[in-house]
N, C-alpha and C positions, 0 to 999 in steps of 0.2 A: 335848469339843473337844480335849484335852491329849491323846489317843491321835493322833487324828487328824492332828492336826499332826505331832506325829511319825511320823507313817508319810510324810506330803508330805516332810518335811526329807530323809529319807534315802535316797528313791525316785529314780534315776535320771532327769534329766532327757530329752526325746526329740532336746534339741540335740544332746545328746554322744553321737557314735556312734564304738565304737570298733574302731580298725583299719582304717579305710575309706579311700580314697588321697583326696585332696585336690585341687580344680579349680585351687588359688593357684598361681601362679609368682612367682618371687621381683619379675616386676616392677609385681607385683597388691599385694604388702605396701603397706599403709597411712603418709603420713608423719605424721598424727595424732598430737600432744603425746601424748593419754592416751586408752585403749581400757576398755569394762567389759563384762564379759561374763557369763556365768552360771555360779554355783557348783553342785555337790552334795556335800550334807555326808555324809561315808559312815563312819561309825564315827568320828568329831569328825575328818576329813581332810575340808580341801578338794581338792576336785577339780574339773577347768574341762579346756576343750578346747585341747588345744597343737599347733600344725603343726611337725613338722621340716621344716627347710630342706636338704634333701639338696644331695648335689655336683652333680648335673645342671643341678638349679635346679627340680625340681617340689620337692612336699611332699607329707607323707604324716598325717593327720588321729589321733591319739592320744588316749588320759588324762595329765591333768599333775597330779603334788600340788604346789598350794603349801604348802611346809614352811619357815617361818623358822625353824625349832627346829634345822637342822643346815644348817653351809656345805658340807657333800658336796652335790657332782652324783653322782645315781647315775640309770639307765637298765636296763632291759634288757638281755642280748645282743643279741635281735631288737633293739633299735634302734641299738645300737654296732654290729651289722655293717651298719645301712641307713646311719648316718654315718659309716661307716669307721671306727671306732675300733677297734684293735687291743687287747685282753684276754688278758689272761694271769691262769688260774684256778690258785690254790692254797686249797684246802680249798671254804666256801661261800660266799667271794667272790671276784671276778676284780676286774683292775684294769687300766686304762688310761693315756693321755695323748689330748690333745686332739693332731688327726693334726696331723704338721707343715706341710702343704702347704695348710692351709685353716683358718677359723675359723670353728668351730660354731656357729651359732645356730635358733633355735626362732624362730615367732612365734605368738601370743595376739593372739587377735580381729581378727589381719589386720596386728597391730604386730611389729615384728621385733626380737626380744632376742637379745642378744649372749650368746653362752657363753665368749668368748675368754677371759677371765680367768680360767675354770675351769684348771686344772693336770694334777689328777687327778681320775679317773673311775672308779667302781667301781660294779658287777652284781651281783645275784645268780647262782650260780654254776648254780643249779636251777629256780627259779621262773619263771613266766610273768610275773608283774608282779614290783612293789616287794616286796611284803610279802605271806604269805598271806592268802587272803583278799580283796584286795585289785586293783583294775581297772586303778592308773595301771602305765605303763611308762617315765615320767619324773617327776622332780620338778624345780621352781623353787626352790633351794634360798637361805638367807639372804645367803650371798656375791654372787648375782644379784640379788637382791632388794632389797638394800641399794643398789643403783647407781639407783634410779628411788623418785618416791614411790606406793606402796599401803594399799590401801583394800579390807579382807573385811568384807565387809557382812551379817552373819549373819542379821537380821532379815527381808531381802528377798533372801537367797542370790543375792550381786553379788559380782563380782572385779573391782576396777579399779587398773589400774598405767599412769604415767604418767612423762613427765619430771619431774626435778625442779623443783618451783619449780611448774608446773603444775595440783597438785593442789592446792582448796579443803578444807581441814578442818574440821568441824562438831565440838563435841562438848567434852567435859572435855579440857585439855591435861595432860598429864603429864611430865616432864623425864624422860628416859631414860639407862642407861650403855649405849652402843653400841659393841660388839667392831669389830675392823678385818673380822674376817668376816662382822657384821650381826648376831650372837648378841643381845638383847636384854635387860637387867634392868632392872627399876621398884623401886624404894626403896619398903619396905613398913614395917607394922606388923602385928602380932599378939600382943594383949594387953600393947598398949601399950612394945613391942620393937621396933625395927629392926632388919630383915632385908632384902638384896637379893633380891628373886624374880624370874625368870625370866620371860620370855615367849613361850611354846612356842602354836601356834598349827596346827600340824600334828600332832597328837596330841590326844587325849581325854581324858589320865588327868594330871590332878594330881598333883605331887609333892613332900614337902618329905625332906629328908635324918631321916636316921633317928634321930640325936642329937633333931631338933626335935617328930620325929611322939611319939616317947618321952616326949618332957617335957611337952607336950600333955596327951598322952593320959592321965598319969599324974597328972595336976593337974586333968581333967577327966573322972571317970568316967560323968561320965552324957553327955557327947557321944554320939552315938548312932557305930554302931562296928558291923563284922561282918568277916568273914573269906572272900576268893575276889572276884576282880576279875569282877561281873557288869554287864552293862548296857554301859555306854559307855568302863569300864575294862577292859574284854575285848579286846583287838588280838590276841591268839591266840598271838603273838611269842614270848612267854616261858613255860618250863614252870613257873615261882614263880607265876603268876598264879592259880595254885590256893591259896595260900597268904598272899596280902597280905592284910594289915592294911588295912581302909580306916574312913575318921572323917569327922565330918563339922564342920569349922570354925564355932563359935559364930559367928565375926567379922572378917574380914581387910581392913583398910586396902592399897589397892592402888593406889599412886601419889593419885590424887584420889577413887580407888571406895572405899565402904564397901560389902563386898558379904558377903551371909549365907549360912549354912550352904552352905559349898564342901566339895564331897567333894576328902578326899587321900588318897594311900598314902604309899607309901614309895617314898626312890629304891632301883630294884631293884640287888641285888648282881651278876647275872649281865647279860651284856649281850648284843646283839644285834650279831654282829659287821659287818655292812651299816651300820646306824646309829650304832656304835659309840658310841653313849650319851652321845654331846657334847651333846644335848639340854638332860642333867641335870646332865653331870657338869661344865659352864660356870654351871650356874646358883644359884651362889650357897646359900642353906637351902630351896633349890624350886625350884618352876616352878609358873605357872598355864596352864592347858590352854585349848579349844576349850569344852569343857565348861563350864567356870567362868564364860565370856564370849561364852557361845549370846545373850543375849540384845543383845550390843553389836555397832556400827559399829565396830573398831576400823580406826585409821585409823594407818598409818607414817610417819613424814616422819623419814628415815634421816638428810638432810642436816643440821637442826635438831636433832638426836639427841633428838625429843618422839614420844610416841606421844597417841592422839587416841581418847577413850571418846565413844562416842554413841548414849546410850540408844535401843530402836528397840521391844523391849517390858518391858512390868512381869510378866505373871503366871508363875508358876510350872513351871519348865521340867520337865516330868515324865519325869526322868533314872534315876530307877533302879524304875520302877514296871516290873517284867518278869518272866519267868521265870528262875530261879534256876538255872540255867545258866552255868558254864565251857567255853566250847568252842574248839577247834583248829582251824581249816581244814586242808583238806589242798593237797599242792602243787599238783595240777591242778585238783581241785573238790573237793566235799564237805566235810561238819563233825564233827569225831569230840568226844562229850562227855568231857572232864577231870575232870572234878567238877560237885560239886552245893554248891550254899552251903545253908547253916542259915538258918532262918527260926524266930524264935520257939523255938529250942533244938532242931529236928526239921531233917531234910533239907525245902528244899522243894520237892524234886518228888521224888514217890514212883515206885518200880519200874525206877529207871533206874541205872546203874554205868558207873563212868570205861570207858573203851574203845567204849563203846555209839558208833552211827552215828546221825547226825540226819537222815533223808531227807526230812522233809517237816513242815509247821507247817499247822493246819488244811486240809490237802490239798494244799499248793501246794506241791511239789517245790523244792527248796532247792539242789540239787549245784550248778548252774552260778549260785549266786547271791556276791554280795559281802558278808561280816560284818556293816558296818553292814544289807543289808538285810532280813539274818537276822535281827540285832535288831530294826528296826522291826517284826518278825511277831511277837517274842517280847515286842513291848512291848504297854502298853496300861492300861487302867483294875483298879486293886487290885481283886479278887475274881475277874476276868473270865478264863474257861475255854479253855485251848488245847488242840487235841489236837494232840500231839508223835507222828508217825511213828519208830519204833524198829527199826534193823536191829541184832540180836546174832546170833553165828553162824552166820550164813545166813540168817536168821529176822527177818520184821520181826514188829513189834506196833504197838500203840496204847494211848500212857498219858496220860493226862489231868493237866493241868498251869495251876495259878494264877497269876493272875500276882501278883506282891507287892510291899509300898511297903519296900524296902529302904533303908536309912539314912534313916528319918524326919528332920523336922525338929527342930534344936536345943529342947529345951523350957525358955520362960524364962515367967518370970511378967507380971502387968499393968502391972508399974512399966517391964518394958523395952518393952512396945508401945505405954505413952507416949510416951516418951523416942524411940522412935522414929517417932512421929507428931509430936512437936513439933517 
């Protein structure tokens, strides 16, 4: 069951079609307190269907990431020149202003969100979407976010954003420190310390500052631990991702959550100058990710600065059972491998070298595919056989490739599966 599921989570749904022009006009928008609509989770990034509101008055049908993890608006060019925004590129980001003669807005599920607040506006200078790899060509970033209450609903891949005051919340309450941009932190513990951690929810990879992963890690040798961001820590982003540290948290108090074996790294030194790394570098000794909280409702209520846990399932999220695999996307398609992580002191996967091209996962052609749902082909049940297509100079092959339970679970003894039944 645990593979399968992960293949549904990160498989494209058939709502979201992208690029396709839209029958709405602006005077089709919904007056609807609150709208819900459907998520896919694609490498831990939500993504959902966004209309822009062009200047004419029709609209044009997209990918939107919701990302609370950064109060940047960013877009595509293609869509700065369909909303008139003017860009101006120096190096591999270009940057805007919202135009003066008119006030941007999107709508989600037929509701109409305001972007007027936004300021500035920034592109990738090269890419076809946000991020390699990757489908949206906008994001809902925290500074929008924060103005209505939200609700990502991971268990039943739901997005619902509403007025405030609107939205019923179910679940653990938790008091929140909420930035004037929407940036979020939860008052934590770990091993019995308080620390402010982050709430990144547009991202996958866990993070704690490198002073904390150190002191950890060094006080806990037998945390389970390996080296190369595989699985769901893989966003392609960063060329360090061959080289993280990653651990697996015996135990972290998380506002009202007690939640087990959380995979972390490290916050990275290099940054992605698009996202400029406010994600992290706002958040306090971390961030907890998409990953950390696959199995909750988390629920926003920005006005009451509370966030809202609601459990949705119990068993075990099989996050890093995959092929050991670092890979790159490329800017228009394809996936070039980076590395190979260690498994049990060996590479694990034989016959393959950084630069190698990934065309294809048991037959199915990969080039025009998205990250996450690379991963879902590379995921699946510990022992279980993939064949990886191999293009090296000019030359493909066929290497045969396990998949593996990377960062096992913390190992504790009977007194603590007591303790944690009582």
């Amino acid at each position: 069951m645990g593979p399968t599921l992960l293949f549904v989570v990160l498989i494209f749904s058939p709502a979201i079609a992208f690029g396709q022009s839209s029958a709405l006009s602006t005077a089709q928008l919904t007056t609807k307190d609150a709208v819900t609509v459907p998520i896919v989770i694609d490498q831990g990034r939500v993504v959902i269907d966004v209309d822009l509101i062009l200047a004419d008055g029709s609209t044009q049908h997209v990918r939107g990431w919701v990302d609370n993890g950064t109060p940047n608006l960013q877009m595509t060019r293609r869509l700065a020149a369909l909303m008139s925004v003017t860009l101006a590129c120096e190096g591999p980001v270009c940057s805007g202003t919202n135009p003066p003669n008119r006030s941007l807005a999107i709508a989600i599920g037929g509701m109409k969100i305001s972007l007027a607040s936004i300021r500035e506006i920034t592109a990738p200078a090269t890419l076809p979407a946000l991020a390699p790899g990757m489908s949206a060509e906008i994001n809902i970033p925290s500074s929008i976010l924060r103005n209505y209450d939200v609700l990502i609903n991971f268990p039943d891949h739901e997005f619902t954003i509403a007025l405030p005051g609107r939205l019923k919340f179910e679940g653990i309450k938790s008091k929140a420190l909420i930035a004037e941009n929407g940036l979020i932190q939860i008052s934590s513990k770990i091993e019995n310390k308080n620390y402010d951690l982050g709430l990144d929810l547009g991202t996958s990879a866990s993070f704690l500052s490198s002073e904390l992963f150190d002191k950890l890690a060094n006080a806990h040798p037998n945390w389970p631990r390996m080296t190369g961001a595989v699985g769901p820590f893989n966003s392609g982003e960063l060329a360090g991702e061959i080289t993280w540290p990653l651990m697996r948290l015996d135990r972290v108090q998380y506002g009202p959550l007690f939640l087990t074996d959380v995979a972390v790294t490290v916050v990275p030194k290099e940054s992605n100058p698009l996202q400029n790394r406010n994600r992290v570098e706002n958040a306090g000794a971390g961030a907890l990710s998409s990953e950390a909280l696959i199995n909750y409702r988390v629920g926003l209520d920005y006005a009451h600065s509370a966030v809202y846990f609601d459990i949705g399932r119990t068993f075990r999220f099989p996050d890093f059972d995959v092929i050991g695999l670092i890979l790159r996307p490329g800017i228009e398609s394809g996936f070039t491998i980076v590395g190979v992580a260690d498994f049990e002191g060996a590479p694990a996967v034989a016959g393959v070298q950084p630069g190698d091209q990934l065309i294809a996962i048991d037959g199915v052609a990969i080039a025009d595919s998205t990250l996450g749902q690379v991963w879902s082909l590379l995921g699946g049940t510990p022992g279980q056989e993939r064949k990886l297509t191999i293009a090296r100079s000019g030359k493909q092959f066929t290497v045969a490739a396990n998949v593996r339970h990377f960062l096992a679970e913390v190992p504790r003894d009977d007194n603590w599966r007591k303790l944690r039944r009582d």
